[in-house]
C-alpha positions as CSV (number, residue, x, y, z in Angstrom):
1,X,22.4,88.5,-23.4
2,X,24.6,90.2,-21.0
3,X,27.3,87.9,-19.1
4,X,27.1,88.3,-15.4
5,X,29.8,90.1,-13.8
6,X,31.0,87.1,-12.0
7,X,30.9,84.6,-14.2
8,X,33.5,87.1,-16.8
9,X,35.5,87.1,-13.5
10,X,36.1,83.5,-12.6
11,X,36.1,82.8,-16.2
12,X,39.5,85.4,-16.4
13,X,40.8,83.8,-13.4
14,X,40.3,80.2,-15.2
15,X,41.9,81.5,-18.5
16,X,44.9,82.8,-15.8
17,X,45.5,79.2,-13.7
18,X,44.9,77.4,-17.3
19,X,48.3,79.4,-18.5
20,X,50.0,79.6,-15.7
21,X,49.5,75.6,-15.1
22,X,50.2,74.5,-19.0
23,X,51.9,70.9,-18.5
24,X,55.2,72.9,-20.2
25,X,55.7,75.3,-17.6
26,X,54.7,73.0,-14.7
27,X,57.6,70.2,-15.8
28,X,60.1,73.7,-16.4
29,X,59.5,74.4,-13.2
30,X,59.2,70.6,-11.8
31,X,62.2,69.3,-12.9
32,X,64.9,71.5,-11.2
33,X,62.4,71.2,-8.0
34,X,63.1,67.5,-8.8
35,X,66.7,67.6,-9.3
36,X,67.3,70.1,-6.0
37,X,65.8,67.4,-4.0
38,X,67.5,64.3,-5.4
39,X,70.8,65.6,-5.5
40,X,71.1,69.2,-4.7
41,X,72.9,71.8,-7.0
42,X,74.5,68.9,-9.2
43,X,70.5,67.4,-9.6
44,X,69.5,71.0,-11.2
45,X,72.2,70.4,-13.9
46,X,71.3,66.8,-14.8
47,X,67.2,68.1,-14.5
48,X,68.2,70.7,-17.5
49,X,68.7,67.1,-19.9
50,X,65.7,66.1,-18.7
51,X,64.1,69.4,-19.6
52,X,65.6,69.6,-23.1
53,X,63.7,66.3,-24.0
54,X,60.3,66.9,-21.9
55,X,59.5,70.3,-22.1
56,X,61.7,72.1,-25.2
57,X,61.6,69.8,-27.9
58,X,58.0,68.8,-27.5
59,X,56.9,72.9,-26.7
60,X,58.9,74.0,-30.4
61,X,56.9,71.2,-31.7
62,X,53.5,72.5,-30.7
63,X,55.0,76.1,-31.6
64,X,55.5,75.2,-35.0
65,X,52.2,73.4,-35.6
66,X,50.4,76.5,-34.1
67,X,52.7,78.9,-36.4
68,X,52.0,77.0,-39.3
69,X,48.1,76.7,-38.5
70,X,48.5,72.7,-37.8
71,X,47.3,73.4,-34.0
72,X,44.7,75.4,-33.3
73,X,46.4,77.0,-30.2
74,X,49.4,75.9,-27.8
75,X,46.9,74.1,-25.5
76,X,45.5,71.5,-28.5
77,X,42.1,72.1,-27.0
78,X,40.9,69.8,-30.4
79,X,41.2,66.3,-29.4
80,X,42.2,65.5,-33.1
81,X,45.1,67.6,-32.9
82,X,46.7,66.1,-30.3
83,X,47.6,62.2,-31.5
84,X,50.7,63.6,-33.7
85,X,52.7,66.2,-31.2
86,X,51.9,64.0,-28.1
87,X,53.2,60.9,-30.2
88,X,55.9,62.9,-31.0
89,X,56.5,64.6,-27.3
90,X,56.5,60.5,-25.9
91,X,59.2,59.8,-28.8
92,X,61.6,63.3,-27.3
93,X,60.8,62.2,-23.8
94,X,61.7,58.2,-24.3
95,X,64.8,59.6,-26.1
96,X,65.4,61.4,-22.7
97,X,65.5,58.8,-21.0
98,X,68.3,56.6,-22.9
99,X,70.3,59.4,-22.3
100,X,69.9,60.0,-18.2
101,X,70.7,56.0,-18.2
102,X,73.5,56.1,-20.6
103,X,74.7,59.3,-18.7
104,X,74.5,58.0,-14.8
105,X,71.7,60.4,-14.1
106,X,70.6,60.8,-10.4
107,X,67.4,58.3,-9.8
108,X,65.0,60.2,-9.2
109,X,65.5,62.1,-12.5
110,X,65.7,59.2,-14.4
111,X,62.9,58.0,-12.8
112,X,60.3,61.2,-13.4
113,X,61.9,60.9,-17.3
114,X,59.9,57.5,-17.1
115,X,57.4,58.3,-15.6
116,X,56.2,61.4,-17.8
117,X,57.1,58.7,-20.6
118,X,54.5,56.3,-19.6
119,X,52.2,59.2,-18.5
120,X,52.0,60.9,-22.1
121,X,51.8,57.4,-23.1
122,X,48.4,56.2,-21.4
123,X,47.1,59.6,-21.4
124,X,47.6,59.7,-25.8
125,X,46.8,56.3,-25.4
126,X,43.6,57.5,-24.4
127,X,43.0,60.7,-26.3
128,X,42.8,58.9,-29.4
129,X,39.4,57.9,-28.3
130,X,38.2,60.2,-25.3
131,X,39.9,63.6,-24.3
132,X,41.6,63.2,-21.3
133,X,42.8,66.6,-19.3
134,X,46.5,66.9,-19.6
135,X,46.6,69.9,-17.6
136,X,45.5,68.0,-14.6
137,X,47.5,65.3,-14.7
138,X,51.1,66.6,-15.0
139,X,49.8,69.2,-12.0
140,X,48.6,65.5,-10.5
141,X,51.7,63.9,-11.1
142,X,53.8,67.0,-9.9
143,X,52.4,67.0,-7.0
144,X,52.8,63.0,-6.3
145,X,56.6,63.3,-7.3
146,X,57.1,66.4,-4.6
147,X,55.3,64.4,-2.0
148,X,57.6,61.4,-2.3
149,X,60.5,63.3,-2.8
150,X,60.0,65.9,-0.2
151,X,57.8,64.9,2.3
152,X,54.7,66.0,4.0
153,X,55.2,70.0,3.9
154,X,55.6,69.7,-0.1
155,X,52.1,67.5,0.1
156,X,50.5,71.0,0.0
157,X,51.3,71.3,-3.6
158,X,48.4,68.7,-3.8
159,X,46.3,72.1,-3.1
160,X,46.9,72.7,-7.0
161,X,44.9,69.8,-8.2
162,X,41.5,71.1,-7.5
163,X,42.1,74.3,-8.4
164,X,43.7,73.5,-12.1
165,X,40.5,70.9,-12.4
166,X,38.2,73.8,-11.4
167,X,39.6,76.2,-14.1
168,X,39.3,73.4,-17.1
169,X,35.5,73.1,-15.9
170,X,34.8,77.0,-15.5
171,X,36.4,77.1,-19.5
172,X,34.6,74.0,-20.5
173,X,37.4,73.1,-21.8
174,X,36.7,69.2,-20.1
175,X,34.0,67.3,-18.5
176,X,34.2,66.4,-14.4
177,X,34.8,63.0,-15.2
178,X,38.1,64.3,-18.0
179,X,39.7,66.2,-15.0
180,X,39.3,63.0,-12.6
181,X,40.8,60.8,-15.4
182,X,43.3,63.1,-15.9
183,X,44.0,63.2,-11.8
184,X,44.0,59.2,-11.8
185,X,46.4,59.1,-15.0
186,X,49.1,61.3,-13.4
187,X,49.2,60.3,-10.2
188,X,48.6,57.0,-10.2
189,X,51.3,56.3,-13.0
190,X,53.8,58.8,-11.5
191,X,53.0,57.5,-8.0
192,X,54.0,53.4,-9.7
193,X,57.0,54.3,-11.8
194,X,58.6,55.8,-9.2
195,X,58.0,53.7,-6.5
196,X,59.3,50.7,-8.9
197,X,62.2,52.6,-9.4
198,X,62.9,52.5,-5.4
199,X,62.4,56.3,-5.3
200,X,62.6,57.7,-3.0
């Protein structure tokens, strides 16, 4: 059976905001954003300790599994797969974290640290029974973090969400109700750990 012409189409431009949006490069690109905000040039040097916990250490842990056929790919689309690295990533991430504090780390970059802590933690929390969509809540809780941080012109970035939940659905890669939980999961934490934290 032939595919329709359109259907190939949006599924290419799926595949294309599904790489483009992985939850690694979306916290590379975050956490300077993050840092520029908080505390200008200086916040973009304390985001790149941040980034060595959150996004490099947990992506060469995924990279190795995938290398050494542990993970089927770098997006652990099996729900099986994911217990270990994320379990791992929260262990990285919470080891970010002493540091920033131990450091004297701007707030607010202490405070997303924290936050993408707890969020890893509920979301594995609830992959080990349900697969939850990771790619829409760290593109959930980016955009809750720029909104606080940089007010209404950077609540645009909200424009993201639907998009990112539209491509997991056109891949099948998650159910309607997976992208909403992954929405509610990363904003909603991100949203309370940082207003706790009295940022902004």
């Amino acid at each position: 059976m032939t595919v329709p012409v359109a259907a190939t189409r949006a599924r290419r431009a799926a595949a294309l905001v599904t790489t483009v949006t992985s939850p690694t490069l979306l916290l590379a690109v975050l956490y300077p954003v993050v840092g520029a905000l908080a505390a200008g040039p200086a916040g973009v040097a304390w985001s790149l300790i941040g980034m060595l916990f959150t996004v490099a250490i947990p992506a060469f842990i995924v990279d190795r599994g995938v290398r050494t056929g542990r993970y089927t790919d770098h997006h652990l689309r099996e729900r099986e797969q994911r217990a270990v690295p994320l379990g791992l990533a929260a262990l990285s991430v919470a080891v970010g974290v002493v540091v920033l504090l131990a450091a004297g780390a701007p707030r607010a970059i202490t405070a997303l640290q924290l936050a993408v802590l707890v969020t890893v933690g509920v979301a594995t929390g609830i992959t080990l029974v349900w697969k939850v969509s990771f790619h829409t809540a760290v593109v959930a809780a980016a955009a809750a973090v720029l909104t606080l941080l940089g007010g209404p012109w950077w609540g645009l970035s909200w424009l993201a969400v639907p998009v990112v939940g539209w491509a997991r659905l056109v891949l099948r890669a998650h159910t309607l109700a997976q992208v909403l939980a992954g929405l509610v999961v990363g904003a909603g934490v991100t949203t309370a750990v940082l207003l706790l934290a009295g940022v902004p």
